[in-house]
C-alpha positions in Angstrom: 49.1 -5.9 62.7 48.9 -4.1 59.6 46.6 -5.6 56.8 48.3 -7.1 54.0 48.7 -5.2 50.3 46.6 -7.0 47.4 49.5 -7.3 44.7 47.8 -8.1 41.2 50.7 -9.9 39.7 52.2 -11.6 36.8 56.2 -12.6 36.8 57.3 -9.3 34.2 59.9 -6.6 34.5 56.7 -4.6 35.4 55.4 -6.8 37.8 58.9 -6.9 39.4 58.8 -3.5 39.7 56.0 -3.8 42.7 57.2 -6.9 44.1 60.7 -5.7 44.6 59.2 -2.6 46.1 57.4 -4.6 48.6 59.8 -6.8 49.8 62.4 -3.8 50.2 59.9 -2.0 51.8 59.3 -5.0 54.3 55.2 -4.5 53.5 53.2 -7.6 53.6 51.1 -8.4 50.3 48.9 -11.0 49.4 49.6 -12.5 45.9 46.9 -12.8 43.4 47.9 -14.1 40.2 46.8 -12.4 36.7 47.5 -14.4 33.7 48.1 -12.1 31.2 48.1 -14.8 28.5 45.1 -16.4 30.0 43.3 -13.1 29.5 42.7 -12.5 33.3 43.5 -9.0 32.6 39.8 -8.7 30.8 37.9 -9.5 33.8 35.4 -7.3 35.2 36.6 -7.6 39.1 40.3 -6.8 37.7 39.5 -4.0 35.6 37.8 -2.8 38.4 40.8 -2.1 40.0 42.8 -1.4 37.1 40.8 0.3 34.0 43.5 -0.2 31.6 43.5 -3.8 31.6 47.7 -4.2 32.6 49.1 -5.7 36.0 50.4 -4.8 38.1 47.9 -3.3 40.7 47.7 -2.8 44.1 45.1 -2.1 46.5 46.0 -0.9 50.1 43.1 -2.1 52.2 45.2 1.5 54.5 45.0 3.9 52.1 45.1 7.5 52.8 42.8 8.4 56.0 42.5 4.9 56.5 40.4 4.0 53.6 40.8 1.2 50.8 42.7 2.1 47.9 43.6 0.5 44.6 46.3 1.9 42.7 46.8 1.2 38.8 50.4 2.1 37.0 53.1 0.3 38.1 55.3 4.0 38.5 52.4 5.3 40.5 52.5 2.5 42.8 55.9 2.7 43.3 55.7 6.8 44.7 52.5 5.8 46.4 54.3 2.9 48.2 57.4 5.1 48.9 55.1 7.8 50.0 53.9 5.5 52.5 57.1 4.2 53.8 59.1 7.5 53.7 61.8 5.3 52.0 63.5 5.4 48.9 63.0 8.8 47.4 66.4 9.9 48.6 66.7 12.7 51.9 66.4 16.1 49.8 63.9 17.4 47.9 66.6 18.0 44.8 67.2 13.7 45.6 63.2 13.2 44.9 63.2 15.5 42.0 66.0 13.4 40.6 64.3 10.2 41.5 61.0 11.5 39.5 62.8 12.2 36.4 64.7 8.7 36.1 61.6 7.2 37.0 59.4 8.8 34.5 62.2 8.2 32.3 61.9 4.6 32.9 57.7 4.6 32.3 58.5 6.4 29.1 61.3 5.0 27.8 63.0 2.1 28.9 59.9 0.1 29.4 58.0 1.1 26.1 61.4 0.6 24.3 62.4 -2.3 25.6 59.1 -4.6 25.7 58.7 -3.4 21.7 62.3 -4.9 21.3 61.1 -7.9 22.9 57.9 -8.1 21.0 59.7 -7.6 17.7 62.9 -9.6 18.4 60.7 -12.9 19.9 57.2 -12.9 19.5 55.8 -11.1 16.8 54.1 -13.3 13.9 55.6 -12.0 11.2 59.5 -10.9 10.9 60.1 -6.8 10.0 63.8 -6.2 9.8 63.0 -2.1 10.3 61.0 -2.7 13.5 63.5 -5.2 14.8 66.4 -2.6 14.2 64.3 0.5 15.4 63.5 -0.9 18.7 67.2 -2.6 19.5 69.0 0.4 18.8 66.7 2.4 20.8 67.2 0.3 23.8 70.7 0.3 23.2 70.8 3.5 23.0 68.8 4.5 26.7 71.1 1.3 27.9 73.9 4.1 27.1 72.2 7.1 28.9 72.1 4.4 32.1 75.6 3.6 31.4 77.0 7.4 31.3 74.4 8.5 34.5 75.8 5.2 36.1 79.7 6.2 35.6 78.7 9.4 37.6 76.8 7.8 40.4 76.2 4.5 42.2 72.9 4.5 41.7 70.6 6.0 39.2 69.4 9.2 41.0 72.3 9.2 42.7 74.8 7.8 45.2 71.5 6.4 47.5 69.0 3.4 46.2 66.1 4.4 45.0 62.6 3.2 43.5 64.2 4.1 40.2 66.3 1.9 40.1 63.8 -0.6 41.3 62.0 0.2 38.0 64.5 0.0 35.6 66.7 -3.0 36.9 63.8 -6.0 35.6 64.1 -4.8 32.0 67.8 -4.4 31.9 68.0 -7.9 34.1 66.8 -9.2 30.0 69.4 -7.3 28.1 70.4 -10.4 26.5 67.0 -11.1 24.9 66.7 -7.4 24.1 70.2 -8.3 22.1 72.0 -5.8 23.7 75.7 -5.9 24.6 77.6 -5.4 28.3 80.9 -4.8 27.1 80.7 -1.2 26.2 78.8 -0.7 29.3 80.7 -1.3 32.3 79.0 0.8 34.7 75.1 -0.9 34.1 77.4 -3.9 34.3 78.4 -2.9 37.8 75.1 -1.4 38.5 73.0 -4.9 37.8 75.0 -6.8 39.4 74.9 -4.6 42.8 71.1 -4.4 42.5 70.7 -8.0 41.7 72.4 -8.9 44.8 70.3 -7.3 47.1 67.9 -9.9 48.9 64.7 -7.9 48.6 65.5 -7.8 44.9 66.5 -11.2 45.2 62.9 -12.4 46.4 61.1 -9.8 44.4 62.4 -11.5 41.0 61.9 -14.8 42.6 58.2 -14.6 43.3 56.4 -16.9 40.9 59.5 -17.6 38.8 58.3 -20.7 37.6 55.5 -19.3 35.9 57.6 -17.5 33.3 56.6 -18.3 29.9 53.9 -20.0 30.8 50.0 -19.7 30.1 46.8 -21.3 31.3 45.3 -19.8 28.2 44.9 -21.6 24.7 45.3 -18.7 22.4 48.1 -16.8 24.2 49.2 -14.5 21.3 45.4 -13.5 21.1 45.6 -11.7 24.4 49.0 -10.3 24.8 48.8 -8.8 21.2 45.0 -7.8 21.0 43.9 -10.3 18.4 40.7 -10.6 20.3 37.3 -10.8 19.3 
């Protein structure tokens, strides 16, 4: 029987990312919960496995030849874990290529964009109308690029499922609280609601659900926004 995945975890888009993966991927994991207003992110054994002090993580007690692994970068888990499987990269090399770029996309746009509206819009301590603005019409804007790719295909690299759009669905899943608008979008309409339906995506989201918006930690603004000493 194979050895279960370590899965470093926290219930965020980016976590989903990994989780979704998994489940669609049919890989057993073993959940280990990092509180990332608790500040579990600082310990030593976790940065050990990931040096930049963000979940998720992963570490394949079957890496390559056999050996452990621990992978950092929630994008760079997802193509490790696809690499592994064979799945989800699409059946030509012009399909992978395709799958790279929205993927990369995602890591350097979406996410970024999207977690600074969220920042700005409902967390931030002090209220700045230009960063609020910048960052929602940003991710409405990439919410557009989804929309027009989306009216061409079923799926974002194409007319197959991929780990793209494993990486983009848990921040647009939160359009809402990005204040962002379906309306003009009818194909990421489509598109979330045909991802969301699937039950790997399904179980994925659901993992630790009830720990949403919720911290063990007493000073949880100190460790998500760096006020620390």
């Amino acid at each position: 029987m194979t050895a279960p995945i370590d899965l470093y975890f926290w219930p965020t888009p980016n976590g989903w990312k990994v989780s979704i993966a998994l489940e669609e991927m049919g890989l057993p994991y073993k959940t280990h919960l990092i509180d990332i207003g608790a500040g579990d992110q600082h310990t030593p054994e976790f940065l050990a496995i990931s040096p930049n002090n963000k979940m998720p993580a992963i570490t394949d007690p079957d890496g390559p030849d056999g050996a452990p692994i621990s992978i950092f970068e929630s994008g760079a888990i997802l193509q490790y874990l696809a690499r592994k499987t064979g799945l989800f990269t699409g059946p030509t090399e012009r399909d992978r290529i395709a799958v790279d770029q929205w993927l990369m996309w995602q890591m350097g746009g979406l996410g970024p964009m999207a977690g600074q509206a969220h920042h700005f819009l409902k967390y931030a301590p002090v209220d700045i109308p230009y960063a609020k603005d910048r960052y929602r019409n940003e991710t409405g804007r990439l919410y557009r690029v989804m929309d027009t790719q989306l009216g061409k295909h079923e799926y974002l690299a194409g007319d197959f499922y991929s780990i793209a759009d494993m990486a983009c669905w848990g921040w647009a899943s939160l359009w809402e609280g990005q204040e962002q608008t379906l309306d003009d979008k009818p194909n990421l309409a489509r598109w979330l609601k045909t991802v969301g339906e699937r039950p790997a995506v399904k179980a994925g989201r659901a993992l630790y659900a009830e720990l949403r918006g919720t911290t063990r930690g007493k000073d949880r603004d100190a460790q998500l926004f760096g006020k620390r000493d």
